[in-house]
C-alpha positions in Angstrom: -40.3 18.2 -18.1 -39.5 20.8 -15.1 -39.8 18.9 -12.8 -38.4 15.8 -14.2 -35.2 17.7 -14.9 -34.9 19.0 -11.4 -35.3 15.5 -10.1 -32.5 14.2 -12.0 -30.2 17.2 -11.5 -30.7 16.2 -8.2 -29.9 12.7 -8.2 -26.9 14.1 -10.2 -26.0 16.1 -7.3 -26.3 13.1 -5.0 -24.5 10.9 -7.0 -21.6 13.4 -7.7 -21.5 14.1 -3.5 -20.8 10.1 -3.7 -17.9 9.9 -6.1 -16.1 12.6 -4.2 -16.4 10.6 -1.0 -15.2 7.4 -2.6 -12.6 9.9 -4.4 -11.4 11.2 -1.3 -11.4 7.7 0.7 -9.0 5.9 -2.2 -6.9 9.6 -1.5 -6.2 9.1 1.8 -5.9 5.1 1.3 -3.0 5.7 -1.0 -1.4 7.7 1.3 -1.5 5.8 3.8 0.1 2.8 1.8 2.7 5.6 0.4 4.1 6.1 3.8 3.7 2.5 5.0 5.9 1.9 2.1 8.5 4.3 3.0 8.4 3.4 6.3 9.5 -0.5 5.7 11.6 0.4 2.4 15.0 -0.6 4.9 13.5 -3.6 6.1 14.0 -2.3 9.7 11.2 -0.9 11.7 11.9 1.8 14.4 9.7 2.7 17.0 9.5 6.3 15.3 8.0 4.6 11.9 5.6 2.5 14.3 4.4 5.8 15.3 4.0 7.3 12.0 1.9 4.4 10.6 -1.1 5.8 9.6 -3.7 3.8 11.9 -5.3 2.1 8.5 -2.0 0.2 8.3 -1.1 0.0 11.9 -1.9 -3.8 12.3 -0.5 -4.7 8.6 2.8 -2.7 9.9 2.7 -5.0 12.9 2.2 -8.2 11.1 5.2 -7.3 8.7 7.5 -6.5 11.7 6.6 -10.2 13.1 6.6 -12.2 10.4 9.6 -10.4 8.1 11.2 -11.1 11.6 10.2 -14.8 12.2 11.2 -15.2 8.3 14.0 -13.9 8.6 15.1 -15.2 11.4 14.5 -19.3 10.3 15.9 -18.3 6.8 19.3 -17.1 8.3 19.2 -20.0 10.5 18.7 -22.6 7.9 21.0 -21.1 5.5 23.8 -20.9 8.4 23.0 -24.7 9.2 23.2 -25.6 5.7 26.8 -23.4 5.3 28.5 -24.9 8.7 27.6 -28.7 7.4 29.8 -28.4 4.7 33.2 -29.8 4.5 35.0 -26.6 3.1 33.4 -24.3 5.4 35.0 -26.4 8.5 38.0 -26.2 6.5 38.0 -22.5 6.1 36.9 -22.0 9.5 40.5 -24.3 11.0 42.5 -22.1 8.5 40.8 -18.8 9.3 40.2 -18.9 13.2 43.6 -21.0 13.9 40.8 -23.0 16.1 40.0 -20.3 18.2 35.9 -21.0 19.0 35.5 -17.4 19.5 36.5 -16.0 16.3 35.1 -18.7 14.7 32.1 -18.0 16.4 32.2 -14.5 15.3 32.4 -15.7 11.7 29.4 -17.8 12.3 27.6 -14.2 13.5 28.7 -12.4 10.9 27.0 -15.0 8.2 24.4 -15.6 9.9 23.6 -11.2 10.0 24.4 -11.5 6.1 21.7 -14.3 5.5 19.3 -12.1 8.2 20.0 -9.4 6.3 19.2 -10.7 2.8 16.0 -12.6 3.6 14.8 -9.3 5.6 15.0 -8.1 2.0 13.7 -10.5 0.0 10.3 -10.2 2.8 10.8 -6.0 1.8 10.7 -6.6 -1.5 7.6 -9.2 -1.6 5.5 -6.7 0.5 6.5 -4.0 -1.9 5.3 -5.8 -4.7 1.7 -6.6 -2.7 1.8 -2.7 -2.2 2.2 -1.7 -5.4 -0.1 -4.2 -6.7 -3.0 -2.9 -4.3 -1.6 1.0 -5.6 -2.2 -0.2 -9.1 -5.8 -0.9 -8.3 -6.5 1.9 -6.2 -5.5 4.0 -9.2 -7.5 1.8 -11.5 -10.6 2.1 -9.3 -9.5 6.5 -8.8 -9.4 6.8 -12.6 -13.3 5.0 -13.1 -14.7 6.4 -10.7 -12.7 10.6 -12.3 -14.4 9.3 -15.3 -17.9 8.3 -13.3 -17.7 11.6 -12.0 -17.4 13.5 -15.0 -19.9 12.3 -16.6 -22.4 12.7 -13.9 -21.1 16.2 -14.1 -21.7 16.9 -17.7 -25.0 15.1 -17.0 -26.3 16.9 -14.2 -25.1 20.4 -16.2 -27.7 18.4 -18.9 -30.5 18.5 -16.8 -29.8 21.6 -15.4 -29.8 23.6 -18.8 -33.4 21.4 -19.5 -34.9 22.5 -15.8 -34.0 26.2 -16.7 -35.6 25.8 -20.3 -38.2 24.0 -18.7 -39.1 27.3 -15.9 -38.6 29.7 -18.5 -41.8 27.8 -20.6 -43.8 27.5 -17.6 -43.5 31.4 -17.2 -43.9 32.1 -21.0 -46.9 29.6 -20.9 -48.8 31.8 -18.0 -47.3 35.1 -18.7 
C-alpha cells in the first residue's frame, strides 16, 4: 500500500507539472491574441503595432494587413464603380463640380476613402469575431483543464495522506 501510494502521488505530481504547462501556454496564448486584438481594433496597422505583435501572431498580423487591404481596396473600388454608373450620381456630380474634372475628381476620392474605410471595418470586425471565437475556446479549454488540475490535486493530497499512513504501519509493524 506504501508504495503504491507513493507511486501514484507521484504520477500526481507529474500530471499536475503538466496542467500547469498547458495552463501557462493557453496564458500566454490569450495574451498574445489580447494585444493582436488591440493592435487591429482601428483597422489601420502602424509599423509600431507590427512591432509589438507578439511573434505567435506575427504572420496572422501580416496576413490581416494584406488581405483587409486587398479587401478593402476591390470593395471600395466596386462600390465606387457601381455609384459613378448611375444616372443621379453624374447628375449630382454636373450640379456639384460646375464640370470641373478636378473637383469632381476629388468627390470621386473622397467616396471612394468612405467605401475604403467601411469595408476596412467590416474586415476588423470579422477578424474580431474569429478572435473572440478562438478566446472563447481558449477559456473553455483553461477552465477543464483548472478543474483537471484540481482534482489531480485533491487526488495526489489522497495518496499522500495513504503513503504517510502507510510508513507510519510499516514502522508500527517492525517497531
Amino acid at each position: 500500500m506504501y508504495l503504491t501510494a507513493i507511486l501514484k502521488r507521484n504520477e500526481m505530481t507529474q500530471k499536475i507539472a503538466d496542467y500547469e504547462q498547458q495552463l501557462k501556454e493557453i496564458n500566454e496564448e490569450l495574451e498574445d491574441l489580447r494585444s493582436y486584438a488591440a493592435n487591429i481594433a482601428d483597422g489601420g496597422v502602424t509599423i509600431g503595432e507590427l512591432m509589438t505583435t507578439p511573434t505567435s501572431m506575427y504572420n496572422r498580423h501580416i496576413t490581416f494587413m494584406n488581405t483587409s487591404q486587398q479587401y478593402s481596396q476591390m470593395t471600395a473600388a466596386s462600390q465606387l464603380q457601381l455609384l459613378i454608373s448611375q444616372p443621379q450620381y453624374q447628375q449630382l456630380m454636373m450640379q456639384q463640380s460646375g464640370g470641373n474634372p478636378q473637383v469632381e475628381l476629388w468627390y470621386r476620392n473622397a467616396a471612394y476613402q468612405k467605401f475604403y474605410e467601411q469595408a476596412q471595418g467590416k474586415f476588423v470586425k470579422f477578424e474580431q469575431k474569429l478572435l473572440h471565437e478562438k478566446e472563447k475556446a481558449l477559456i473553455q479549454k483553461q477552465e477543464a483543464l483548472k478543474g483537471s488540475l484540481e482534482s489531480c490535486k485533491a487526488q495526489k493530497d489522497t495518496y499522500a495522506k495513504e503513503a504517510q499512513e502507510g510508513l507510519k504501519e510499516r514502522f508500527s509493524a517492525n517497531g
